[in-house]
N, C-alpha and C positions, 0 to 999 in steps of 0.2 A: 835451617831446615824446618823446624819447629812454625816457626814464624812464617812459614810457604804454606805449610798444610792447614795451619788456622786461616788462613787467607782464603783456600778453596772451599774450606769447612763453612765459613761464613756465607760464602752465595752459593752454599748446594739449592738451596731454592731454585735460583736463576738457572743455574745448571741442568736442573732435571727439566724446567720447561724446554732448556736448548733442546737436551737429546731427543725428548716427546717432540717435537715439534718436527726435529730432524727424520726421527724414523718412520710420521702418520707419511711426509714426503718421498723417500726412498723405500722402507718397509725394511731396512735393515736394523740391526739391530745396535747400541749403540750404550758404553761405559764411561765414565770417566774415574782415572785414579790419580792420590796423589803422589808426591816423589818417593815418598815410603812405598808404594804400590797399594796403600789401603785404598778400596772402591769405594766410591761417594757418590755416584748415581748410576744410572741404570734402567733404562728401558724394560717391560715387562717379565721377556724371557729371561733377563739374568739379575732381579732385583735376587732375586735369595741369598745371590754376591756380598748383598751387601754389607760393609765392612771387616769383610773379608780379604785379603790378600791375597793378590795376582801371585801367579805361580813364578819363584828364583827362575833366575835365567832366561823369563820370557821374553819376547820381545816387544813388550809392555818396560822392562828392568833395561831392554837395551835402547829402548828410544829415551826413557829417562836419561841415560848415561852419556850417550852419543849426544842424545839433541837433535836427532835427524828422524825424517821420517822413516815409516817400514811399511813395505805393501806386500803382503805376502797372498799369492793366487792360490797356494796348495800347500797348508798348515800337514804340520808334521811331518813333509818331505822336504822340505824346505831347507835350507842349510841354516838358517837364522833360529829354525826351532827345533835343532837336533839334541840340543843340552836342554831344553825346555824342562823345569819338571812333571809339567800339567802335560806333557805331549800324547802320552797314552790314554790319556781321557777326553783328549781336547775333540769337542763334535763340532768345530769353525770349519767352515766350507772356502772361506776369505777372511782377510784381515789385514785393516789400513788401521794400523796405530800413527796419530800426528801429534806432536809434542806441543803442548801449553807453555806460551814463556813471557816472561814479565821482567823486562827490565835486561834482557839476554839472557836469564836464568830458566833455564825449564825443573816449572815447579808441579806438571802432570802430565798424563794422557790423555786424550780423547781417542777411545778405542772404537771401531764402526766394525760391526763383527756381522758377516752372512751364515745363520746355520741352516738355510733353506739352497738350492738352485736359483730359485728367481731372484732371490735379495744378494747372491754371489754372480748371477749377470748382470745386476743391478750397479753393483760395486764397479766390474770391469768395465760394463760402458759408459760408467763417470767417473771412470782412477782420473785422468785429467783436471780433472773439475774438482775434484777432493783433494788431489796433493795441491792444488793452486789454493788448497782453503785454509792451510797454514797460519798466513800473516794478520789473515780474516781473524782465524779465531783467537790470536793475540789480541788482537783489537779491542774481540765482544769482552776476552776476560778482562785484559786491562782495563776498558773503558766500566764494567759494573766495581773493581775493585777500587777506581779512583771515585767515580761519582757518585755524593753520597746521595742523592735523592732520584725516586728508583722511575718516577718520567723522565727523566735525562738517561737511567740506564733502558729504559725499555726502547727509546729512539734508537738509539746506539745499537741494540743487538738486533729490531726489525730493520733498520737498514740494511745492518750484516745480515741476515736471512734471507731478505729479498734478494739481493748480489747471488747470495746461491740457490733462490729459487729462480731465477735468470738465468742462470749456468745449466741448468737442469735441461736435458733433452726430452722433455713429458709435458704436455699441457697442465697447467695447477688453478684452481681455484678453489679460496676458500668462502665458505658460505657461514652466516650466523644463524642460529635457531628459526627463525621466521625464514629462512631458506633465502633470502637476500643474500647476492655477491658482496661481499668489503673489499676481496683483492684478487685479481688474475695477476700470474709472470706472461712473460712477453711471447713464451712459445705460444700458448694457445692464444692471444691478442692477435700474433702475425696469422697462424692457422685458421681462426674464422672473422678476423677483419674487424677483431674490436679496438675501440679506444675509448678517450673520454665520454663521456652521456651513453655509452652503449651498454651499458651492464643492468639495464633496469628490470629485466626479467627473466630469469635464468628458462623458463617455460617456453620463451621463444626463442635464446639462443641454441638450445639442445633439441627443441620441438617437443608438443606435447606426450609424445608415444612412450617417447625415451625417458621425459620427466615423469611420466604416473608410472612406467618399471621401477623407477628408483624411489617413488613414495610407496610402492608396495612392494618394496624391500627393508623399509623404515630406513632410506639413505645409508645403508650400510652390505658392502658387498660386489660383484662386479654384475655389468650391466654389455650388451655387444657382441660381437663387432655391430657396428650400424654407419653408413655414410653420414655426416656434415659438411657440408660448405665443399664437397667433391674429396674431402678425407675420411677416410673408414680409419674407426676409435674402439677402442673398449675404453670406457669410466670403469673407475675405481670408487667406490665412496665408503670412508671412513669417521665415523664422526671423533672429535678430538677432545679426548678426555684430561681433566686438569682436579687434580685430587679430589677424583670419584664425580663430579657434575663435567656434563659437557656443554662444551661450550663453543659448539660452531658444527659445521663439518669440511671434509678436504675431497675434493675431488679430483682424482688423478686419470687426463686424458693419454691415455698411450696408443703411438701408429700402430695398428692391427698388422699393416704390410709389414714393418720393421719386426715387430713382436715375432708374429710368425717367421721370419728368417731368420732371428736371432734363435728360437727354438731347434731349428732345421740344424742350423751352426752349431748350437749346443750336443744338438743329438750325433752330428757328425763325427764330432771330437771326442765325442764319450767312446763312440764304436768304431771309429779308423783303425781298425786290423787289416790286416790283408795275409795274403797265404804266405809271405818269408814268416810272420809269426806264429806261427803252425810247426816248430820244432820239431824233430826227428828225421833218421833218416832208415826206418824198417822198412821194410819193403810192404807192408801192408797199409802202414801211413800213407808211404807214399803212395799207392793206389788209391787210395780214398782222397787224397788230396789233386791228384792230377784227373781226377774224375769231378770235383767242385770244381776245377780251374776250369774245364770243358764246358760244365754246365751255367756257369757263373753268367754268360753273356746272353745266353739263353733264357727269356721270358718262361719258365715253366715250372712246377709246382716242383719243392727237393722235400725228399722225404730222409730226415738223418736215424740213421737207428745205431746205435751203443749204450752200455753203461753208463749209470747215473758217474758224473765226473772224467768221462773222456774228453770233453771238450768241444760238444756239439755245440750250443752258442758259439764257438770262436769260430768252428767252420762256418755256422750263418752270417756270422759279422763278415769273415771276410769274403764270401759268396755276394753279397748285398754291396758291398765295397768293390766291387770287379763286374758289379753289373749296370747295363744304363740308367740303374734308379738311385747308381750312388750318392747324387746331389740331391735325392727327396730323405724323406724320414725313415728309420730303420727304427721298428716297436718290437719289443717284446712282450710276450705274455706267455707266463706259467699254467696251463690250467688246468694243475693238480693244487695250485695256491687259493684260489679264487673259490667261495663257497659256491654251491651251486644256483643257490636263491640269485646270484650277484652274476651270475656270469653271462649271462646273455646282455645285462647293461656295462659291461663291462668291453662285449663286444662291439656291443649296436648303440649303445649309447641311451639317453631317454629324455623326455620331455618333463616339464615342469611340472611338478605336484603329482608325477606317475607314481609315486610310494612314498608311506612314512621318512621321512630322514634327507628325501631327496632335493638336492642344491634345488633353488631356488629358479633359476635360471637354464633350470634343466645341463644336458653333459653329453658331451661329444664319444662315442665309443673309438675303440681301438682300430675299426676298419674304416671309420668319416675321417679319423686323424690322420692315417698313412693311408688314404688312398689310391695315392699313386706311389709310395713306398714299398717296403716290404715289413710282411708282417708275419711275425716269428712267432709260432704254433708252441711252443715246448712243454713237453709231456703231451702229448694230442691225442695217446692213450688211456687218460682220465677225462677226457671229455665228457660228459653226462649226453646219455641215448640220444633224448627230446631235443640239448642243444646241436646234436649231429646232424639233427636234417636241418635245422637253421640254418648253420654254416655251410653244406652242402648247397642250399637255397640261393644264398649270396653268392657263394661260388660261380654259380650255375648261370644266375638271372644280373651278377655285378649291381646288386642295386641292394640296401639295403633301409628298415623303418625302424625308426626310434621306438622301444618300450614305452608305451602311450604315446605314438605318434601316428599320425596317417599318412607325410609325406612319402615321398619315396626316394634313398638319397641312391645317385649314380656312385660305386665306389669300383674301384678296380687293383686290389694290391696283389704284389706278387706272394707266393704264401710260402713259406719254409717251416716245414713242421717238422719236431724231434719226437724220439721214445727210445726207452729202456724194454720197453715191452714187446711182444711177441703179436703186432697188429693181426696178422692172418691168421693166429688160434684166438684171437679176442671174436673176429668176424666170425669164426666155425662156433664159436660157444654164442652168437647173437647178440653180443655185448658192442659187438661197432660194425656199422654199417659197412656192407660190403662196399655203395657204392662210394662213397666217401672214401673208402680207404683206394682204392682204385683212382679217382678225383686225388687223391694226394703222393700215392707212390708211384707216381711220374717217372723220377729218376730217383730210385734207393739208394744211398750212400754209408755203408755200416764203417762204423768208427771205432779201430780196435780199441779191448783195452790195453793198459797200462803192462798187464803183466803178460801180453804178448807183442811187445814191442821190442823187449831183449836192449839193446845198450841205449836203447833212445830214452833207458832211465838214466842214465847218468849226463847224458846231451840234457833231460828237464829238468837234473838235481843242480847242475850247475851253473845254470841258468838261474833258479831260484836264490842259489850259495848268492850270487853278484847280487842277485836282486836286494833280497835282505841283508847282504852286510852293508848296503847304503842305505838304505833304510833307518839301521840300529846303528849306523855308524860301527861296524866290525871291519876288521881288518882278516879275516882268513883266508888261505893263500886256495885252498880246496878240500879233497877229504882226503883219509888215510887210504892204505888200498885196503883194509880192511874193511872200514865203513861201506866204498864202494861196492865189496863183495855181499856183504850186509842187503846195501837197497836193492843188488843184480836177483837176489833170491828172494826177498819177500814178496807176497803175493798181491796188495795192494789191492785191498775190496774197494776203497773208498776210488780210486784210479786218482788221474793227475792232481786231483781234488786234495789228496789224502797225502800225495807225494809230496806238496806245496805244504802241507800242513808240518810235515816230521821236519821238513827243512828250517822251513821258519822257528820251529821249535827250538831245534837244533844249534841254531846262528845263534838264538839269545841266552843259550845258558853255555856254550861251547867259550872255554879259558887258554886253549889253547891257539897256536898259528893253522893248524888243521882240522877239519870237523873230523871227529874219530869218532870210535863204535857206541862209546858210552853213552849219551844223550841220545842218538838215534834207536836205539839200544833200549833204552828207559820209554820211549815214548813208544813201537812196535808194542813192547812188552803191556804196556797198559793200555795199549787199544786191545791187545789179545787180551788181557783179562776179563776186560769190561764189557766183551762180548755173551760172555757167560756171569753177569752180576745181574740183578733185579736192580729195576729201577729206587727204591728204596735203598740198596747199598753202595750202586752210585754216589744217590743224594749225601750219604754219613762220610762216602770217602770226599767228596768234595768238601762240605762242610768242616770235615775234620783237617783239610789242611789248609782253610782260610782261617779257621780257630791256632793251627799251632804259626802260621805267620804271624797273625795280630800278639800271641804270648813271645816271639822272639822281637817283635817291634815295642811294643809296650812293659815286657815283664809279666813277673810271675806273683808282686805281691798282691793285695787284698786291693789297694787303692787301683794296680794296673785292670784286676779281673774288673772292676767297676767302670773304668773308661774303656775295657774291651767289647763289653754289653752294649754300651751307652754308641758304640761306633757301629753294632751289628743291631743296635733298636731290636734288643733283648732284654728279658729280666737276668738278672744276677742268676737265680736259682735256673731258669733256664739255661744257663752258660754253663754251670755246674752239673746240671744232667748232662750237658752234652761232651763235658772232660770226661766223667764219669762212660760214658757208652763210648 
């Protein structure tokens, strides 16, 4: 075992070039550990790993063991990462662990980890092309660990790179400092009809408009859509760092058409609700719901109005999913989130160098994006005055201009707006447009709360009980009739929000075969206290029981108080005021 991990320890060099190289390609992100599970390289995001040791039980510890691979699309629901011990911290979106093996023995990982969306679509529309890269990466490790002179290993693993920059569905080319091509893969060769002798000027492959955007970006950042050669591209340009100097740059062509339908795809699956997920059966739900299912087909503005936590996104998700725009994009936007300085580029979008901080390449707003989607107003009672006749504007005219732009862009989404709030005395106090509010209360939809729904809490408790005992892997059968009576009477300020919360709580400290009163019970009681605490005695109660965890994990002597500081990046005497209060 010894003698495998000195083996990987020797070409961590080689190694780190592999994964830099791999991730400037993909953009994911990218580990390698050895059979111990200690990490030995590490792409940007998770060098601080390093030499540190992968979490027991991962599925880092089972592709060691097994020897097989592991593709996991959805970390921490996963059945492979239910014993995880990392799993309550793990921020993986994706993860394709492929085992390193030498001689038939697997003596590591090569872990390709997505913590973004785009590097977790990135993953799924090459899982093919990555679990085929297996026997490849035997290959590259074998061939640096047998050959001792390091031009025989550098042949060796550009061959095996190129094979996977071949496999790749992206245009690639890499460029050297003087901005000369050295190598294209075959997708973009086939795409704009290059081969031998044709690489001589990257200026007239991409045409010069597109080449002086990307020198006055300093080749680093995205560039697009624009047509070539009868295909529309966005470039990517990354330059490729190699212990602190660069030394080249990568350019990544991706299909605009494809990009954009995989986003569409993306968005789909994120918000595929429809009205069976819409649980209860009060009589008051139910009117509120067979009044969305009416209007759902309906081109026409929904005005949703409930409590913060009844579940008005779920009605818009599934209103937009039942209506003829379910194949376009479904957006949300909060805009009591959104500072006010930001919200009208947030809407409308803006043009290049329209403000301090602003991308480079200027930014599509929320209504250019879903233009013919639907676009979800929530909270539309915090709207700022000035942006009200904006929005009324576009409504009105469907046309809208970039923040520092003159065009004028055609937009038309369907609009679904929510509130907590009281729109018709906002309009009598002057604070929101009459006519705007009129333009959006089309069809009003009030969405009870929670604690006038009567037993359709126990229809969402048990709904959650299933949810979360697979989750945490629980085994509980339901609740006691006691607890039941429990959730039938408490009032639920927070609504389904709050309900979801006591359950989940409930399932992971619950010892018994039933959720009974005590846990539900403890967690009620201290929402009710803390209703009435300052902010200030909050903070001590909190603090005071991450301080008496860390003294039953560590201990009570003199050396534990010094490793309990040293884990809360505290002074000693600070720890000690804080036993003391």
């Amino acid at each position: 075992m010894c003698v495998c991990m000195s083996v990987l320890n020797s070409i961590k060099g080689e190694l780190q070039h592999i994964v830099e190289a791999i991730h400037a390609i993909t953009n994911v992100d990218l580990t390698v550990v050895d059979e111990n599970l200690r990490r030995l390289v590490a792409t940007e995001r998770v060098k601080k790993q390093f030499g540190k040791i992968a979490p027991r039980n991962s599925v880092f510890e089972k592709c060691i063991v097994s020897g097989h691979q592991y593709f996991i699309e959805n970390p921490r629901e996963n059945s492979a990462c239910i014993d995880c011990a990392g799993r309550l911290t793990c921020k993986e979106l994706a993860e394709l662990c492929i085992p390193i093996k030498l001689n038939n023995k697997t003596i590591g990982v090569l872990g390709m980890c997505a913590f973004n969306q785009s590097a977790r679509e990135t993953l799924l529309d090459n899982k093919s092309s990555y679990l085929a890269f297996e026997s490849q990466l035997s290959n590259i490790i074998s061939t640096m660990i047998k050959e001792k002179k390091y031009s025989t290993l550098l042949e060796h693993r550009s061959s095996e790179l190129i094979t996977l920059l071949n496999s790749v569905n992206e245009g690639i080319m890499f460029l050297d400092n003087a901005l000369e091509i050295i190598t294209t893969n075959e997708y973009i060769n086939l795409k704009l009809g290059l081969g031998e002798g044709s690489l001589s000027s990257l200026q007239n492959i991409i045409t010069p408009k597109i080449y002086n955007q990307l020198v006055a970006q300093g080749f680093n950042g995205e560039v697009g859509p624009f047509i070539i050669n009868s295909f529309e591209f966005v470039i990517n340009a990354s330059p490729i760092m190699i212990k602190g100097e660069q030394k080249g740059i990568i350019l990544i062509f991706t299909d605009f058409i494809k990009m954009r339908e995989s986003v569409l795809k993306s968005a789909r699956d994120r918000n595929m609700v429809t009205f069976d997920d819409i649980l209860g059966e009060s009589e008051a739900l139910l009117d509120a719901r067979q009044m969305a299912i009416q209007v759902a087909g309906k081109d026409v503005a929904v005005l949703l109005i409930g409590e913060t936590g009844t579940g008005k996104d779920l009605f818009a998700k599934a209103i937009h999913n039942n209506s003829r725009r379910k194949n376009d994009i479904y957006l949300p936007l909060n805009c009591s989130a959104i500072p006010e300085t930001l919200i009208e580029s947030e809407l409308f979008g803006y043009e290049k160098g329209s403000f301090t901080g602003a991308s480079p390449g200027g930014k599509q707003g929320k209504f250019e994006i879903c233009k013919n989607g639907t676009l979800f107003l929530d909270e539309i009672g915090d709207l700022p005055l000035q942006m009200q006749a904006k929005l009324l504007r576009a409504l009105e005219e469907k046309e809208i201009t970039r923040v520092g732009g003159h065009s004028l862009i055609e937009v038309n989404p369907r609009i679904i707006s929510a509130t907590h709030k009281d729109l018709q005395a906002l309009v009598d106090k002057g604070s929101f447009r009459e006519d705007l509010f009129y333009r959006l209360n089309v069809v009003p939809i009030r969405i009870p709360p929670l604690r006038k729904r009567g037993y359709d809490i126990i229809i969402l408790a048990r709904h959650f009980l299933q949810h979360f005992c697979r989750v945490y892997n629980k085994r509980l059968k339901g609740f006691t009739a006691e607890c039941e009576e429990l959730l039938m009477n408490y009032s639920y300020p927070g609504n389904i929000r709050e309900l979801r919360n006591l359950i989940e709580y409930a399932t992971i400290f619950e010892k018994g075969n039933l959720l009974g009163i005590e846990n539900i019970g403890n967690k009620i009681s201290l929402a009710n206290e803390e209703k009435n605490m300052t902010l200030a005695e909050i903070t001590r109660r909190y603090e005071r029981g991450i301080i008496e965890e860390r003294i039953r994990r560590f201990g009570n002597s003199l050396a534990a108080k010094h490793k309990i500081a040293d884990s809360l990046s505290i002074s000693i005497a600070t720890l000690y005021r804080k036993l003391k209060e």
